[in-house]
ZAMAR-817201 format. One line per 2 residues: number of its first residue (from 1); their letters; for each residue x, y, z of N, C-alpha, C. Coordinates in Angstrom, 3 decimals. Example, Ala and Ser with C-alpha at 12.3 -4.5 7.8 and 13.67 -1.06 7.14 Angstrom:
% ZAMAR-817201
1> AS> 13.190 -5.690 7.800 12.300 -4.500 7.800 13.200 -3.300 7.800  12.850 -2.250 7.080 13.670 -1.060 7.140 12.900 0.030 7.870
This chain:
% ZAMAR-817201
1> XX> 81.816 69.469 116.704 81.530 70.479 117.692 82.382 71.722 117.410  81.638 72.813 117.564 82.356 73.863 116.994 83.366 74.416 118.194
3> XX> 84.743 74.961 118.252 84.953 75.759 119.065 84.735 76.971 119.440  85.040 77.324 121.080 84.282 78.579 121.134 85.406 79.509 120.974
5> XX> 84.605 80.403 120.381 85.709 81.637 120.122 86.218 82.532 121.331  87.019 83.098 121.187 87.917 84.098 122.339 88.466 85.407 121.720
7> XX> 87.629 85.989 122.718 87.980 87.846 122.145 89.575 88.336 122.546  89.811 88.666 121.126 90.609 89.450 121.368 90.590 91.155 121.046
9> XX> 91.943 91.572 121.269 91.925 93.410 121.414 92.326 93.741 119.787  92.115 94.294 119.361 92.939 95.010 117.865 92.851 96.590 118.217
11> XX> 93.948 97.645 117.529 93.509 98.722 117.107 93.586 99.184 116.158  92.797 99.883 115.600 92.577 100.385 114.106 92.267 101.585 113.687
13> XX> 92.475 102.130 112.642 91.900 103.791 112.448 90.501 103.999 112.950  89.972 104.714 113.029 88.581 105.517 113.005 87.752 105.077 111.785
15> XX> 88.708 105.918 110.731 88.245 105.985 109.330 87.819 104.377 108.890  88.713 103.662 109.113 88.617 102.531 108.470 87.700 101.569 109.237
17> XX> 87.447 101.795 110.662 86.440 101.204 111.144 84.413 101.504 110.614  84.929 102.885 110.796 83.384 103.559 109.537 83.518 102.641 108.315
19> XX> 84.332 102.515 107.565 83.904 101.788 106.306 83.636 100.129 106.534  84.276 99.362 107.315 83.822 97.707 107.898 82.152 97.732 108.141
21> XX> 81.893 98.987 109.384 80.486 99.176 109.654 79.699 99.172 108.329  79.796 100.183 107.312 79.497 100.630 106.355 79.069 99.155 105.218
23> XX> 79.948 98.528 105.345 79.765 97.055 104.172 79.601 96.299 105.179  79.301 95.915 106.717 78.947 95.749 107.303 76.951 95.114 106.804
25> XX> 76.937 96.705 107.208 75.192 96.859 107.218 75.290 96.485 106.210  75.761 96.524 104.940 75.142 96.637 103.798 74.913 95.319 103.426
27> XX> 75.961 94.513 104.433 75.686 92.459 104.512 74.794 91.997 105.454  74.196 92.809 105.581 74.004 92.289 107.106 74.062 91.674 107.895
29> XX> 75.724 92.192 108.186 76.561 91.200 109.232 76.634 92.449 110.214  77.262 91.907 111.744 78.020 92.668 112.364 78.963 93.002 112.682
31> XX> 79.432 93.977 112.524 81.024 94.938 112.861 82.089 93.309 113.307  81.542 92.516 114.018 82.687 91.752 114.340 82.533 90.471 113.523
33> XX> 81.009 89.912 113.059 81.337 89.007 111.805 82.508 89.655 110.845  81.837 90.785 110.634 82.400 91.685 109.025 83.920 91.437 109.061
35> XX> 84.328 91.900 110.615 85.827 91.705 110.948 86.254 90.092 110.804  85.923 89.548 111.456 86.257 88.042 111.006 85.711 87.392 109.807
37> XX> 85.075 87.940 109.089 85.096 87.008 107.652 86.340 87.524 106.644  86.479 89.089 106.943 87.788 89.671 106.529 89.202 88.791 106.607
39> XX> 89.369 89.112 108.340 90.655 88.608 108.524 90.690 86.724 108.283  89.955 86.283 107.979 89.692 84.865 107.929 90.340 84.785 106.072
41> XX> 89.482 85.548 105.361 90.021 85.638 103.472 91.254 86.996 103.668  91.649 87.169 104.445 93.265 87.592 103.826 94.048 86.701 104.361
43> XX> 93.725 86.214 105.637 94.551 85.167 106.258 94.672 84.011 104.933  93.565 83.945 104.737 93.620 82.892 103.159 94.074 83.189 102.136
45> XX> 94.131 84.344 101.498 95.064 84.988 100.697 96.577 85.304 101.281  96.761 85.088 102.098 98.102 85.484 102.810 98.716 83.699 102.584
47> XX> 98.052 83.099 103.115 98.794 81.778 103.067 98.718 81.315 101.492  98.146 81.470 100.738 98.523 81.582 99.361 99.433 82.165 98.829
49> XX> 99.673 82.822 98.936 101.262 83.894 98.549 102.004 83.343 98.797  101.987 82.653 100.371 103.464 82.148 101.076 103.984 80.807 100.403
51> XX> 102.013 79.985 99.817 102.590 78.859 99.088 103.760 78.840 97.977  103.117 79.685 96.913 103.611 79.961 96.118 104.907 80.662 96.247
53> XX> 105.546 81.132 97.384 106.554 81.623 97.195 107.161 83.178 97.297  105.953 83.864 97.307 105.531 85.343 96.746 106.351 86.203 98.106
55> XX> 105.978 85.745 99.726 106.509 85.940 100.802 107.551 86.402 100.825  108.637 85.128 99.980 109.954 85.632 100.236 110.552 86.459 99.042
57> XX> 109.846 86.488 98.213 110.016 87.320 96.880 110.203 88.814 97.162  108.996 88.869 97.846 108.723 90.530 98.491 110.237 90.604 99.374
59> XX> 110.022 89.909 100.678 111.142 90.091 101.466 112.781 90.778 100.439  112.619 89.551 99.729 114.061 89.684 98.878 114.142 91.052 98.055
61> XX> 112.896 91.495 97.710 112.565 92.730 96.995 112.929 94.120 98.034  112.537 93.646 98.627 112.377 94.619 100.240 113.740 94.936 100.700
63> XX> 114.525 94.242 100.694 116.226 93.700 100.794 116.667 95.365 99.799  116.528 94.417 99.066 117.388 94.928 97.577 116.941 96.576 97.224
65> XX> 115.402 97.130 97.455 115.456 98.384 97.885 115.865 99.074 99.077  116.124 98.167 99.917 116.639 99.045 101.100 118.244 99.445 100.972
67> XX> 118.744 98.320 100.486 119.963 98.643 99.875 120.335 99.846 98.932  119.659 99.816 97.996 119.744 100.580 96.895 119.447 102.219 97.453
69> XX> 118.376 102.467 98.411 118.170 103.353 99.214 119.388 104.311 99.825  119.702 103.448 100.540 121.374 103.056 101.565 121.932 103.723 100.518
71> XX> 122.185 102.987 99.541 123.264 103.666 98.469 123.204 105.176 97.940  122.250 104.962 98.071 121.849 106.216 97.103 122.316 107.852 98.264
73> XX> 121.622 107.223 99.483 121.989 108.293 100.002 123.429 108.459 101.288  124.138 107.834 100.797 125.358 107.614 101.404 126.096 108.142 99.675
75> XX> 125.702 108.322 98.820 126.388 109.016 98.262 127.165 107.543 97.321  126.731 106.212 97.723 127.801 105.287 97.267 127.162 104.978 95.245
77> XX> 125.733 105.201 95.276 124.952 104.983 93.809 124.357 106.310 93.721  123.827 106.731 92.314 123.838 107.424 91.541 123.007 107.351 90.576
79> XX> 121.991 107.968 90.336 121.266 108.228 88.806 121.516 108.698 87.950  121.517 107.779 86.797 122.558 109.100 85.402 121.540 109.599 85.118
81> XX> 121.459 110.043 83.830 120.226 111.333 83.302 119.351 110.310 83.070  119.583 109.225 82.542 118.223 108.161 82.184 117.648 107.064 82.979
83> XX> 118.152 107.446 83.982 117.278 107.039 85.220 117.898 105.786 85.551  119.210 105.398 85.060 119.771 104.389 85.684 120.817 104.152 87.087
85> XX> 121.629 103.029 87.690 122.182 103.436 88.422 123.313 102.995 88.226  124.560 103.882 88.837 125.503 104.178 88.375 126.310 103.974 90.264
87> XX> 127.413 103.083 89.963 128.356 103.309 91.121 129.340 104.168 91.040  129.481 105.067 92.312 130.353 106.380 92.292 131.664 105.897 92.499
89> X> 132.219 106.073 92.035 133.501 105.838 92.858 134.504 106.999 93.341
């Protein structure tokens, strides 16, 4: 037995709602299939990433530029001429 579904609210650009419509019609699905077969295959691509690991990869990536950021403009790191980084002291 299937369950029944329950609406929920989202908000989203303008722009980007024209293009769902747009590949929408062109499936001929509607605006809210189109939306849920979407969020259904990234949700599935999303939990793939996390298997593999990829999740916290980014995070850790995400880290380590924010840092480097920080540094840079606190004056604590530095770019030499060849684009490396350099601690000021």
């Amino acid at each position: 037995m299937k369950k029944a579904s329950k609406q929920y609210t989202v908000q989203l650009d303008p722009d980007f709602v024209k293009k769902i419509d747009k590949m929408a019609k062109k499936l001929g699905l509607s605006r809210s299939m189109m939306m849920r077969n979407l969020m259904i295959s990234g949700y599935d691509d999303a939990k793939l990433l996390d298997d593999f690991g990829l999740f916290s990869a980014l995070k850790l990536g995400q880290k380590v530029m924010k840092k480097i950021k920080e540094g840079l403009v606190s004056g604590k790191l530095a770019l030499d001429k060849e684009g490396n980084l350099k601690l000021n002291e």
